[in-house]
KEVEX-803853 format. One record per residue (C-alpha): residue number from 1; x, z, y. Coordinates in Angstrom, 1 decimal, decimal comma, always signed. Layout:
BEGIN
[atom NUM; [X; Z; Y]] ...
END
This chain:
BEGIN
[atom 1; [+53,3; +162,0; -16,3]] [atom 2; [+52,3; +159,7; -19,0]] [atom 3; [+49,0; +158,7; -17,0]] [atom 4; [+51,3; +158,3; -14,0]] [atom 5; [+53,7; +155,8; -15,8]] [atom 6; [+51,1; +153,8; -16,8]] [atom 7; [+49,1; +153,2; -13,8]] [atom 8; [+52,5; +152,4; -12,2]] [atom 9; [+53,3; +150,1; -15,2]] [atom 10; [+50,1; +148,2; -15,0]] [atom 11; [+50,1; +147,8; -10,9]] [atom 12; [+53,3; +146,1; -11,5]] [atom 13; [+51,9; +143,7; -13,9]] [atom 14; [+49,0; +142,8; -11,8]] [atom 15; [+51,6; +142,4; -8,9]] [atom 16; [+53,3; +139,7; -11,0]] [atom 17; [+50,1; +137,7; -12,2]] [atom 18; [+49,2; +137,2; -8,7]] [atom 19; [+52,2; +136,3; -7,6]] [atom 20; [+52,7; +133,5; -10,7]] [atom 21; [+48,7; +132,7; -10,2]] [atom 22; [+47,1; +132,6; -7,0]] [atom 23; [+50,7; +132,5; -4,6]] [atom 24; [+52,7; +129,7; -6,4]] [atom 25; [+50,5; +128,1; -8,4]] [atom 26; [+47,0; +127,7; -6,6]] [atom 27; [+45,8; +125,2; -9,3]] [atom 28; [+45,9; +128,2; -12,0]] [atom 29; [+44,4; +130,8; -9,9]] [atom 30; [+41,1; +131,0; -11,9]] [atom 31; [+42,9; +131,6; -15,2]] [atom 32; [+45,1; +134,2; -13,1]] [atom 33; [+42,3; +135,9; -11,9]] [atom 34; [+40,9; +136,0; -15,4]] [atom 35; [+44,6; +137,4; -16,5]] [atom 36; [+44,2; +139,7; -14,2]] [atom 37; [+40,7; +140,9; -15,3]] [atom 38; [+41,6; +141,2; -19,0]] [atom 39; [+45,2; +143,8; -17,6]] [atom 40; [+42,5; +145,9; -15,8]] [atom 41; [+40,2; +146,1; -18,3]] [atom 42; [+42,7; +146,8; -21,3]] [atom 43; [+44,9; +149,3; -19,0]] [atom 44; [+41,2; +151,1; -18,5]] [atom 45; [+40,5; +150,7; -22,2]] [atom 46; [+44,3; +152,2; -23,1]] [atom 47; [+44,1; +154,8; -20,3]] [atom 48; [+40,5; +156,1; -21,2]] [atom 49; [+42,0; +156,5; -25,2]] [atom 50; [+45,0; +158,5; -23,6]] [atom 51; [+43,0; +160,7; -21,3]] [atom 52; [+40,5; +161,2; -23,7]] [atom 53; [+43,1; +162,7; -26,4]] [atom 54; [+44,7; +164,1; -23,6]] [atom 55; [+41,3; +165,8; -22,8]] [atom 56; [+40,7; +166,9; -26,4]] [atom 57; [+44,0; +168,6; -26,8]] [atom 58; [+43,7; +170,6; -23,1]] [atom 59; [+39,9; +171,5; -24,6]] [atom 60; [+41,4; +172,7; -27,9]] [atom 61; [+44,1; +174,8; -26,2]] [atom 62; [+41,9; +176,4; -23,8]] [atom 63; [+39,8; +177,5; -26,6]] [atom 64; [+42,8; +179,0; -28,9]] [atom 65; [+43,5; +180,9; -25,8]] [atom 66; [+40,1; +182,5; -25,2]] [atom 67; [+39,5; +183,2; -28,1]] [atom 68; [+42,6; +184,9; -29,3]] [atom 69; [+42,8; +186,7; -26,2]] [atom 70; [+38,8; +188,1; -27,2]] [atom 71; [+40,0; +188,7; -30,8]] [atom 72; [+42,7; +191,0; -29,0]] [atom 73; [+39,7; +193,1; -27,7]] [atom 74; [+38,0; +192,9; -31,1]] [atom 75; [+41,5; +194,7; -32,3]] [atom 76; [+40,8; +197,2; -29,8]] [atom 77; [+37,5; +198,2; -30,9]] [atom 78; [+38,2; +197,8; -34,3]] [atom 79; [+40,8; +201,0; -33,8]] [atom 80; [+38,3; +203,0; -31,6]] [atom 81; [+40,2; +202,0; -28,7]] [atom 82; [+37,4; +199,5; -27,4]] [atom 83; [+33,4; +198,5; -27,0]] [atom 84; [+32,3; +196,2; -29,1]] [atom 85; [+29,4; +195,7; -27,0]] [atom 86; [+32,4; +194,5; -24,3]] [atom 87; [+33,7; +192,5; -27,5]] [atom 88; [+29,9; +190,5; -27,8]] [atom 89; [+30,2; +189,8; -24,5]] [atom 90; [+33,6; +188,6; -23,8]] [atom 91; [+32,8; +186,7; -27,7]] [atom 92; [+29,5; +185,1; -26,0]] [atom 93; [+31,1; +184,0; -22,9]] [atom 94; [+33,9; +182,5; -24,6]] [atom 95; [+31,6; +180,5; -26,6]] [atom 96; [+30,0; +179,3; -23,6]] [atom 97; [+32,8; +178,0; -22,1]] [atom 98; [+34,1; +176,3; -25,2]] [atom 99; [+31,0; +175,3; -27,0]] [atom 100; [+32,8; +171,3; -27,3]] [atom 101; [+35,4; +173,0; -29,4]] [atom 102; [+35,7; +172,8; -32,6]] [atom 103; [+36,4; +176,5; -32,5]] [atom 104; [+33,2; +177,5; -31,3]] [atom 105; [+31,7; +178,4; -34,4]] [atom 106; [+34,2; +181,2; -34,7]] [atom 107; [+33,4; +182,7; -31,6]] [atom 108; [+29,8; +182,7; -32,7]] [atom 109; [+31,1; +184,2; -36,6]] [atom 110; [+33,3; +187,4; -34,6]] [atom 111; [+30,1; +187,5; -31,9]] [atom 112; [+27,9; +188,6; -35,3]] [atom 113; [+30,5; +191,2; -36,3]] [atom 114; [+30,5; +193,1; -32,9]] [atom 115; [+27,4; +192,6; -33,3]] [atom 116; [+26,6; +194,1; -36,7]] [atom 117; [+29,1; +197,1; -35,9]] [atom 118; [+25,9; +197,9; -33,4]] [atom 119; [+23,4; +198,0; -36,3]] [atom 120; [+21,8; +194,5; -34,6]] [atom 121; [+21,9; +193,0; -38,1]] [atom 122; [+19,0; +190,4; -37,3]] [atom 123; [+20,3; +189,4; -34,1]] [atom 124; [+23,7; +189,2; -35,7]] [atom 125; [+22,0; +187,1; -38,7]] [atom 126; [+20,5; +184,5; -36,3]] [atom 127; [+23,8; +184,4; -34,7]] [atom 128; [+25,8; +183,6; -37,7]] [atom 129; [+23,2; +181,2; -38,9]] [atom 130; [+24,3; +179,4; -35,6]] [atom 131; [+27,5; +179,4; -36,4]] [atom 132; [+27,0; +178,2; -39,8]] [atom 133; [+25,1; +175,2; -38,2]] [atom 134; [+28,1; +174,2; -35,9]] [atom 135; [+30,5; +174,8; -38,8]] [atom 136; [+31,5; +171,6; -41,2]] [atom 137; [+30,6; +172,7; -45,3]] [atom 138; [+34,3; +171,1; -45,7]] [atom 139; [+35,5; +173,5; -43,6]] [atom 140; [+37,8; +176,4; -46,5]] [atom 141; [+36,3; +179,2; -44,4]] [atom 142; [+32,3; +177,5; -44,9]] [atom 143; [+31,7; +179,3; -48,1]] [atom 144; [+33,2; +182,8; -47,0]] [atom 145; [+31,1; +182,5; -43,4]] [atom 146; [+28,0; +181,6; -46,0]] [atom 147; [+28,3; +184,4; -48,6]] [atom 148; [+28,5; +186,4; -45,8]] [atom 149; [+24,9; +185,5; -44,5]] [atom 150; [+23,7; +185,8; -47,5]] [atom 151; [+24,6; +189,7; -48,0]] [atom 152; [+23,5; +190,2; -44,7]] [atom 153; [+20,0; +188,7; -45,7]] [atom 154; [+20,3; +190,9; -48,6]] [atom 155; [+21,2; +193,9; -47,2]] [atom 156; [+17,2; +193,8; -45,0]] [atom 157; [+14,2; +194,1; -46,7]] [atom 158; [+12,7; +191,8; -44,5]] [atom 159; [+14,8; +188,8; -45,6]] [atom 160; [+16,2; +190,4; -49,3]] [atom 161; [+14,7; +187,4; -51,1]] [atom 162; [+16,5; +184,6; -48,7]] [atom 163; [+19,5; +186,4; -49,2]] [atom 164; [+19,3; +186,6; -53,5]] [atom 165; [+18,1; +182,5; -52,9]] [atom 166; [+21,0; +182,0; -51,0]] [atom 167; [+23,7; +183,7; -53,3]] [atom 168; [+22,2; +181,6; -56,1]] [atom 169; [+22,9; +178,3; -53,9]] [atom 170; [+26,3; +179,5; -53,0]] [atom 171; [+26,8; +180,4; -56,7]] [atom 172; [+26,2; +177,0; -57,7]] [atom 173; [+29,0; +175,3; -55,5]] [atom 174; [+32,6; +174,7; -55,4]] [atom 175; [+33,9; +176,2; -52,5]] [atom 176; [+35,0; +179,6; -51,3]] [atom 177; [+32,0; +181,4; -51,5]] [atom 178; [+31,7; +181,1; -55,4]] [atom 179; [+33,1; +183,8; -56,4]] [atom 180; [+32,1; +186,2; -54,2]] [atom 181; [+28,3; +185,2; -55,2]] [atom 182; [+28,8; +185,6; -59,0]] [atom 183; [+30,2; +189,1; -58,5]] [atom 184; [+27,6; +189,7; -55,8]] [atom 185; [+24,9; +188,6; -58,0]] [atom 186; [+25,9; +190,2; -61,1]] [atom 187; [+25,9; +193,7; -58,7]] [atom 188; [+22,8; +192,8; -57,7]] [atom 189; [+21,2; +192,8; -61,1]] [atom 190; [+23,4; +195,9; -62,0]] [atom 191; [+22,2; +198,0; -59,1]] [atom 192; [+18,2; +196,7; -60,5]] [atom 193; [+19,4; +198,1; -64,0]] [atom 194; [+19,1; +194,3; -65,3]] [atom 195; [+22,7; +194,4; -67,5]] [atom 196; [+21,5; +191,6; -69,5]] [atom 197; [+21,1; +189,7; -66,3]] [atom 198; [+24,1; +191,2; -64,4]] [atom 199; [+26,5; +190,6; -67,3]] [atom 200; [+25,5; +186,7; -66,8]] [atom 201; [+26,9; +186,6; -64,0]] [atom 202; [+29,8; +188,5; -64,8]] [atom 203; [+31,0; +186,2; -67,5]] [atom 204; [+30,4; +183,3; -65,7]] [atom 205; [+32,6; +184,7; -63,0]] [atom 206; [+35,2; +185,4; -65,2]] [atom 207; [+35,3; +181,8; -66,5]] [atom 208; [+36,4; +180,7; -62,9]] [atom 209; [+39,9; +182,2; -64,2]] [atom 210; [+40,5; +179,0; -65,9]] [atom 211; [+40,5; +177,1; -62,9]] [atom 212; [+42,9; +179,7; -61,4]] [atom 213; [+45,3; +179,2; -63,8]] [atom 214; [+44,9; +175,6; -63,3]] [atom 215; [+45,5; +175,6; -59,9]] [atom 216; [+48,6; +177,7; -59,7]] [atom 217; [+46,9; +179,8; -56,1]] [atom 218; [+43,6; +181,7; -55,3]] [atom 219; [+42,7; +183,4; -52,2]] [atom 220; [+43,4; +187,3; -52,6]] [atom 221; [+39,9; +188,5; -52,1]] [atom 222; [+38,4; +186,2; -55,3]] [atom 223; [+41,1; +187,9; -57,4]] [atom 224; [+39,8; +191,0; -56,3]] [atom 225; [+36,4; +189,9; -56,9]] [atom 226; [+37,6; +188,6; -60,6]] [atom 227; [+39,2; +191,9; -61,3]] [atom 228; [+35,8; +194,1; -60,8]] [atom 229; [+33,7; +191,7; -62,8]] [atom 230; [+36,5; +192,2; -65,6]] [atom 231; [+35,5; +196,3; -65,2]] [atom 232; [+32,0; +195,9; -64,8]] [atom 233; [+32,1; +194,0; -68,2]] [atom 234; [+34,6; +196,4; -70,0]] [atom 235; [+31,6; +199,6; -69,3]] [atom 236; [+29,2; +197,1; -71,0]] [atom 237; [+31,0; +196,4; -73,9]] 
END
């Protein structure tokens, strides 16, 4: 409707400037015909703005639907009801069809769950990495997605070291995956009987509560993750 208005809008002031120019005053038709030029050009210029926000909305609902209507599935097989090889699927074609969103990484990040509840950790790895690469490191969830790779690296003996190399990166940033790599680190160490090592990371963990305080709200699970350090510290002590 919008597009409709406009296009009738800017016929009528074409209709005008060639009545003024080129019908009663011959002398001016050049600059009319000029006039008229510019109208064309800006109504294309204001139109193409328009239909391309236009176009980006309609992209960004289309994907919201997919993709909640594929998380629905992933519900399903998540309470036995459903396949999650059905879920990788429905997850891959959705990403196909929306890979201009900016929602596609998340298809990608639920595709590597269905995919890991197969035991297909690599493939799932690769595909997470993918999402990762689509994904903006200002993005809250960037850190979480990240950490998340990196226990997955961990948890193969084939790429163990990239994932204790990447929970050291991660532990070194300010984002949402902080926390989780302290405490994941510090396990780490534990599990290799390093205490000396593991309570390092510990500490340093619990130190983030200072910034907690500070900013008055903290995402459940890095509570959770503060709270374990604080017990895995009390058997050292």
């Amino acid at each position: 409707m919008v597009f409709q208005d406009m296009y009738v809008a800017l016929k009528t002031v074409i209709r005008e400037l060639y009545v003024k120019g080129f019908v009663k005053n011959k002398k001016a038709g050049k600059l009319a015909k000029d006039t008229i030029i510019m109208a064309v050009l800006l109504g294309v210029a204001v139109g193409g703005f328009y239909l391309y926000k236009y176009y980006t909305h309609s992209k960004e609902a289309t994907a919201q639907k997919v993709l909640s209507e594929c998380l629905e599935e992933y519900e399903r097989a998540a309470g036995g009801m459903g396949s999650w090889y059905d879920v990788e699927v429905a997850l891959e074609m959705g990403y196909e069809q929306n890979s201009g969103s900016s929602l596609a990484p998340y298809f990608l990040a639920y595709k590597a769950d269905a995919m890991l509840e197969q035991d297909k950790k690599r493939q799932a790895t690769e595909v997470l990495k993918q999402a990762l690469e689509k994904m903006s490191p200002t993005d809250d969830l960037y850190g979480v997605y990240n950490l998340k790779l990196a226990l997955m690296e961990l948890d193969q003996e084939s790429s163990k070291q990239e994932g204790l190399k990447l929970l050291e990166e991660i532990a070194q940033k300010d984002d949402s995956g902080k926390a989780g790599a302290l405490y994941n680190l510090g396990a780490y160490y534990w599990d290799q009987d390093n205490l000396e090592k593991a309570k390092e990371y510990f500490e340093k963990l619990t130190t983030l509560e200072v910034d907690i305080e500070k900013d008055g709200d903290i995402p459940e699970f890095k509570s959770q993750y503060l709270e374990m350090a604080k017990e895995k510290l009390e058997q050292l002590s």
